[in-house]
C-alpha positions in Angstrom: 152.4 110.8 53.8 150.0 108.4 52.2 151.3 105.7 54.6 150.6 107.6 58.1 147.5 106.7 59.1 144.9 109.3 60.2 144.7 108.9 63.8 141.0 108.5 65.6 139.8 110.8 68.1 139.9 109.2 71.3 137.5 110.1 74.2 139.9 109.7 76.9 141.2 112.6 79.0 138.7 115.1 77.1 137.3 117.9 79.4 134.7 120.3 77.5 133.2 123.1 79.6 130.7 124.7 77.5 130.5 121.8 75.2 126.3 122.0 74.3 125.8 124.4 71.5 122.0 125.1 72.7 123.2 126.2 76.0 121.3 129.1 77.8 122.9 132.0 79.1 124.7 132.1 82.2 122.4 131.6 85.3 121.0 135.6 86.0 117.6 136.0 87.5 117.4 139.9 86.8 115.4 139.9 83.8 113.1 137.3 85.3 112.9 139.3 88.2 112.2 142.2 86.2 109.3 141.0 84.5 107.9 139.0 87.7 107.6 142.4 89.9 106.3 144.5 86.9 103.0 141.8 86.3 102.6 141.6 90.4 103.1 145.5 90.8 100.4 145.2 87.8 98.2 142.9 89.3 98.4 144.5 92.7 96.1 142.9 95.7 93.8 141.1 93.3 95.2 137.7 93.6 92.8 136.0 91.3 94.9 138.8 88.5 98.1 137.4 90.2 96.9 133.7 89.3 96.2 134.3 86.1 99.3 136.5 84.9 101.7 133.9 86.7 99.7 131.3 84.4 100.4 133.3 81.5 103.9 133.9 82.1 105.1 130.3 82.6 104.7 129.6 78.8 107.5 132.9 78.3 109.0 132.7 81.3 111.8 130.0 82.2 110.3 128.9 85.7 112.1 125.7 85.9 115.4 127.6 86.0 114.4 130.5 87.7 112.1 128.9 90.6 113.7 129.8 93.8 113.7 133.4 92.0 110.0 133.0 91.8 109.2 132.1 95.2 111.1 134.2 96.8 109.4 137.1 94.8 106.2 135.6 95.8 106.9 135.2 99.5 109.2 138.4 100.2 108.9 140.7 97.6 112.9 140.4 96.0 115.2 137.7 95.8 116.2 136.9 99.5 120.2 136.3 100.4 121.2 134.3 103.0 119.6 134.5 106.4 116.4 135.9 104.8 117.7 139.8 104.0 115.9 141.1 100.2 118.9 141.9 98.0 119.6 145.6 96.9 120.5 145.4 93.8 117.7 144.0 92.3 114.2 145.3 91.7 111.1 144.4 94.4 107.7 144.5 94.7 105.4 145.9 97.5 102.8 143.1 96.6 103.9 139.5 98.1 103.2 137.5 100.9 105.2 139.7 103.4 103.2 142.9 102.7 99.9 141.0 102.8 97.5 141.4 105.8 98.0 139.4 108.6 94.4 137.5 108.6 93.9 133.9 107.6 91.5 134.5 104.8 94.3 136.1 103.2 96.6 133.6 103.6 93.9 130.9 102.4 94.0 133.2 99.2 97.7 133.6 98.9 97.6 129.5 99.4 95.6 129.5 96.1 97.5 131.5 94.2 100.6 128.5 95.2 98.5 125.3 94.5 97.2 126.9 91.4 100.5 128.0 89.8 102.2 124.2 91.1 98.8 122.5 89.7 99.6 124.1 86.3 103.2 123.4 86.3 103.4 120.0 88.0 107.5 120.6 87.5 107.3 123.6 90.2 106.5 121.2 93.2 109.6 119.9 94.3 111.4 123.6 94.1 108.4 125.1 95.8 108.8 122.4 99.3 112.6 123.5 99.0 112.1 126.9 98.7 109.6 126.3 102.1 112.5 124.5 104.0 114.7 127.6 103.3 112.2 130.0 104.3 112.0 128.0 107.3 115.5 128.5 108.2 115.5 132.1 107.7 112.7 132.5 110.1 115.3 134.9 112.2 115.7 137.1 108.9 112.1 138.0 109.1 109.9 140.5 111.4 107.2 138.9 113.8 104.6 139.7 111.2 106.4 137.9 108.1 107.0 134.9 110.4 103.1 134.7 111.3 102.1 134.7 107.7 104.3 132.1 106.7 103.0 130.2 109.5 99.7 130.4 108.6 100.4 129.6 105.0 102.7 126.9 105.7 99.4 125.3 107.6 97.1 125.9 105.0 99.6 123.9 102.5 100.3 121.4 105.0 96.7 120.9 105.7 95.5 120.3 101.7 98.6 118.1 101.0 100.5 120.8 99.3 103.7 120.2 100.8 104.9 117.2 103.2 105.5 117.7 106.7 109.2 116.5 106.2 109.6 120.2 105.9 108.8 120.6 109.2 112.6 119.3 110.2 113.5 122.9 109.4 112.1 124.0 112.7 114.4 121.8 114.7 117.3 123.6 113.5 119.3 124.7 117.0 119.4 128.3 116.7 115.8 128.3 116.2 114.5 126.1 118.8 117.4 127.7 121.2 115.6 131.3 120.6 111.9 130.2 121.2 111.4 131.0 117.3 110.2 127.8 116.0 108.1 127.1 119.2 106.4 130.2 118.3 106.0 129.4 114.8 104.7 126.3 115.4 101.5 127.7 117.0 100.5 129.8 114.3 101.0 126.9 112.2 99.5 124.1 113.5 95.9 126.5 114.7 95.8 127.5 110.8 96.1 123.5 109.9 94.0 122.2 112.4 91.0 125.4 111.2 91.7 123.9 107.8 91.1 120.5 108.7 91.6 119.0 112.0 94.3 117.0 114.7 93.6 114.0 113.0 95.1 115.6 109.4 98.2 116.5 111.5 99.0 113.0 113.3 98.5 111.3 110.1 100.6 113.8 107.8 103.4 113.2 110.7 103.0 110.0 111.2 103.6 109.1 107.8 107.3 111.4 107.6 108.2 109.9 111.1 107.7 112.6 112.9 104.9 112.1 115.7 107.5 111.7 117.7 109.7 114.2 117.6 107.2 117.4 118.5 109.4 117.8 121.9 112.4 118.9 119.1 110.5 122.0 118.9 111.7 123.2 122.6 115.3 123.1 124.1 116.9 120.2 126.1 116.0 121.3 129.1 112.6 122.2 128.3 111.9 118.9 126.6 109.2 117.6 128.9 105.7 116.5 128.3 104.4 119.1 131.1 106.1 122.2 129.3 105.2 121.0 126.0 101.4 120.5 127.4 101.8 124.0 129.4 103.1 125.7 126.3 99.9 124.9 123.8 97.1 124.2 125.8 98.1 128.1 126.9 98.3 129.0 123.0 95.1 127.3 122.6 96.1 123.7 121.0 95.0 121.3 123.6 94.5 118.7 120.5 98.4 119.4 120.0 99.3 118.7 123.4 97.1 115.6 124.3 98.4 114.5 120.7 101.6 114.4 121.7 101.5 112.9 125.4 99.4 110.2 123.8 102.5 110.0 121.5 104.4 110.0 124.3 102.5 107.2 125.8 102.9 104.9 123.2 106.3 105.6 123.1 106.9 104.8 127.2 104.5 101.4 126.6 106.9 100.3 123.8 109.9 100.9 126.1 108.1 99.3 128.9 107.2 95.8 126.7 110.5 95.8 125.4 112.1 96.1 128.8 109.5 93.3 130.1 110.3 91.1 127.6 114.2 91.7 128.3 113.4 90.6 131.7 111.4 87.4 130.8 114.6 86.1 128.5 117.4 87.0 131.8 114.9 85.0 134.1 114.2 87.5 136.8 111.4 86.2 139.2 107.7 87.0 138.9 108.0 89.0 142.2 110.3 91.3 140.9 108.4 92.0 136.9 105.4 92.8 139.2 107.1 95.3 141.3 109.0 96.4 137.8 105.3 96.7 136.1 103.4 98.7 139.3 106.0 101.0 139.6 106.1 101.8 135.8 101.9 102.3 135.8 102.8 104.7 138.7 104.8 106.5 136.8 103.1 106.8 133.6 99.9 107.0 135.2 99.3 104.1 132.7 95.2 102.1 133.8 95.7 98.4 134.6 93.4 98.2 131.8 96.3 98.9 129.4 98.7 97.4 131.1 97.1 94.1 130.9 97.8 94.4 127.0 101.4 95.1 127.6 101.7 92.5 129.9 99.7 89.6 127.8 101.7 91.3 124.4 104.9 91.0 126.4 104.6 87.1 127.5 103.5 85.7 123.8 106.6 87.8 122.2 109.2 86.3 124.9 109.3 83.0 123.1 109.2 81.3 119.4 106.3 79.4 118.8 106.8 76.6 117.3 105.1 76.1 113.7 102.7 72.8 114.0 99.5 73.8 115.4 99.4 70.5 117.8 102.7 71.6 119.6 102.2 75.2 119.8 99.0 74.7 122.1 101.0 72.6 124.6 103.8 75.2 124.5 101.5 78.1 125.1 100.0 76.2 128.2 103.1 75.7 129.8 104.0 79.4 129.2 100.6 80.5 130.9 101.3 78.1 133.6 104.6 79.9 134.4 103.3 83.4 133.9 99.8 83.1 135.1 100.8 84.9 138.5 102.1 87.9 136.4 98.4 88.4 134.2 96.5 87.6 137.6 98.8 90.8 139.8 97.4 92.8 136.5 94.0 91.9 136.3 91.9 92.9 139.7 89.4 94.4 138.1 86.1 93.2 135.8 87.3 95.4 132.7 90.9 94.1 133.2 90.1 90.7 133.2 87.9 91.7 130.0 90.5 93.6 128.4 93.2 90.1 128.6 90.3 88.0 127.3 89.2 90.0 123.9 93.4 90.4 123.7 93.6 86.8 123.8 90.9 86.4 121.3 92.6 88.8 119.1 95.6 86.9 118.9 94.5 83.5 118.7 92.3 84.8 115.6 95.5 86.5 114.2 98.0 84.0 114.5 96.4 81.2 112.9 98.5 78.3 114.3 96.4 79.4 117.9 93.1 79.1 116.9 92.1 76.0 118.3 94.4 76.4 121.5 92.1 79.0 122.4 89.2 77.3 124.8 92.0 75.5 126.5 94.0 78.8 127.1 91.0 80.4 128.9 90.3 77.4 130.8 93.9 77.2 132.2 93.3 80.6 132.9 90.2 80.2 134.9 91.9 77.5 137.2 94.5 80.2 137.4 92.0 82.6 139.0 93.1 84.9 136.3 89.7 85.2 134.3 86.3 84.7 136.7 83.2 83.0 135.5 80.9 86.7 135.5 83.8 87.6 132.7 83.6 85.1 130.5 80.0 84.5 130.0 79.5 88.4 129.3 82.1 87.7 127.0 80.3 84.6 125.6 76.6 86.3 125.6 77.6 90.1 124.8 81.1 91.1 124.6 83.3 89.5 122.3 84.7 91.0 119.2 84.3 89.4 115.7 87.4 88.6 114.7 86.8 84.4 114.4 83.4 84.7 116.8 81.6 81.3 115.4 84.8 79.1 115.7 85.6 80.5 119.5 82.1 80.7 120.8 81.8 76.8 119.3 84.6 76.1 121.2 83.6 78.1 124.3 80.3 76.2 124.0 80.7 73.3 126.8 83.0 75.1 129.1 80.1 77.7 129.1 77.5 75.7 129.8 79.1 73.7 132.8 80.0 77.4 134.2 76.2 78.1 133.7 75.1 74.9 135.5 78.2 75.3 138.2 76.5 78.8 138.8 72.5 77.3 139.1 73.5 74.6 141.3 75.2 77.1 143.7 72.5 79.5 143.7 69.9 76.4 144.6 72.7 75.6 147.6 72.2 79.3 148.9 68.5 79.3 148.8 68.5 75.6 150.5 71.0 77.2 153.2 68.8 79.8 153.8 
């Protein structure tokens, strides 16, 4: 017996269910539930009571556990089951977001009583933006009136940072968008986020998730358009929205159409044809030559790769500009164009440090290009240039201006000795 040796406990193949002695009690959110209704049937209307007894409560109460329980409490009255019904068989109260009135001061108080509670305990936040994507899906469970309020909440919270508009993806759910239910529900949102704060809250908060773009989402397939988007909320009374989101729209069509440009640059399709590509497009788009110009200039310095020593890349750049001068000329007909191309070309010169000093001889090719006129570039040299490298390019610019200015004197005194 003595010579059997006691045999070690190996870890291998060892399965223990309920192996941690400190376990809590099965998951059951009755008691919780129990004791949230009676405070809020306690409480009552006066939200500032509901602030402070939900305080209170978090030091008894297990909110980490029970969270989804406490929201939906909060928000509905009862713990909600799928599709957004209140269970039966557990207790509810009559004093939540749901029975609330339908006014925004309310729901800027009701926003309180949120920020407070997730403020105090910092753990609640990621439960309470999941417990807002839910709601969002259950939209159909809930009367016209429920859907509003959550709306106007949901904008408040959006508004002061509360939640993240990645929540917002809810709304693009099919049956949703398919019933004219998130369409709707974005209205009330975004006029209770934009009271709050303003458009420019709401393209930066989407901008930052990805989602400027994606606005359209909110309507079916074949409702997808910028006019019935544009229809749909300047009628609701969002013009911000909708001239937010053609602008989006814009800058989405002016990347496609400098991409495409560029495409056509590396296949070597003729001048004639990228001009009639480009005109048509600005029909189209209703884009100003002003803009296109930008495109245009953006699209010819992309279609190639510069070469790194500053000597070289000048004489490369001048031979591009040589090829493509006809395309910047068809795009320029006008004063502000022509002024538009120069301050882009002084932009990128100044930001692509290998051009700096190729930029006199750039605007000069231009000029014997009749791309930029003299008027344009001394009321760029006297008053409208930006500052981005000003000393170095007006140094440069120096000569060239000054023969312009004595090219311009001597044909004036011509004139006067003609007439």
């Amino acid at each position: 017996m003595n010579n059997q040796k006691q045999q070690k406990p190996t870890l291998t193949g060892q399965r223990f269910k309920t192996r941690k002695r400190d376990e809590k009690e099965r998951f059951d959110p009755t008691q919780f539930q129990e004791s949230i209704v009676q405070g809020l049937n306690q409480t009552g209307t006066d939200l500032e009571a509901v602030a402070k007894f939900l305080d209170a409560s978090g030091a008894k109460l297990d909110y980490r556990r029970y969270a989804e329980t406490l929201f939906d409490i909060l928000v509905a009255g009862g713990m909600l089951a799928p599709g957004g019904t209140l269970s039966d068989d557990m207790t509810r109260t009559e004093y939540c977001l749901f029975t609330a009135s339908e006014d925004l001061e309310t729901m800027q108080a009701y926003a309180q009583v949120f920020n407070k509670l997730i403020r105090r305990y910092k753990y609640l936040e990621k439960g309470f933006e999941e417990e807002i994507k839910k709601l969002l899906l259950f939209l159909k469970g809930f009367t016209e009136s429920e859907r509003n309020k959550l709306a106007m909440l949901t904008g408040i919270l959006l508004a002061n940072g509360n939640i993240s508009a990645s929540i917002l993806n809810s709304l693009f759910n099919e049956n949703l968008v398919k019933e004219g239910v998130s369409a709707a529900f974005a209205v009330k949102l975004f006029k209770s986020w934009i009271h709050e704060k303003d458009i420019n809250s709401v393209s930066a908060s989407l901008r930052k998730v990805g989602m400027d773009n994606r606005l359209m989402e909110l309507f079916p397939a074949n409702k997808r358009s910028c006019e019935h988007f544009s229809k749909y909320f300047t009628d609701a009374g969002l013009k911000e929205l909708s001239d937010f989101a053609r602008n989006q729209q814009s800058i989405g069509a002016r990347k496609e159409l400098q991409k495409e440009l560029q495409e056509q640059m590396s296949r070597g399709e003729t001048l004639k044809d990228m001009i009639a590509y480009v005109r048509e497009e600005m029909k189209k788009t209703s884009i100003s030559e002003q803009t296109m110009i930008g495109i245009v200039w953006t699209s010819v310095m992309s279609s190639v790769e510069w070469n790194k020593k500053e000597e070289l890349v000048t004489e490369q750049a001048i031979k591009l500009l040589k090829q493509y001068s006809p395309l910047l000329k068809a795009f320029t007909s006008q004063g502000l164009s022509e002024l538009t191309l120069l301050l882009k070309i002084q932009e990128y010169c100044y930001d692509n440090i290998h051009f700096m000093k190729a930029f006199q001889k750039i605007v000069v090719l231009l000029y014997k290009a009749d791309v930029l006129s003299e008027e344009v570039i001394l009321k760029w040299y006297t008053e409208s240039h930006v500052a981005k490298g000003k000393s170095v390019f007006l140094e440069q610019m120096k000569k060239f201006v000054e023969w312009l200015k004595n090219a311009e004197e001597e044909s004036e005194s011509e004139e006067e000795e003609g007439d």
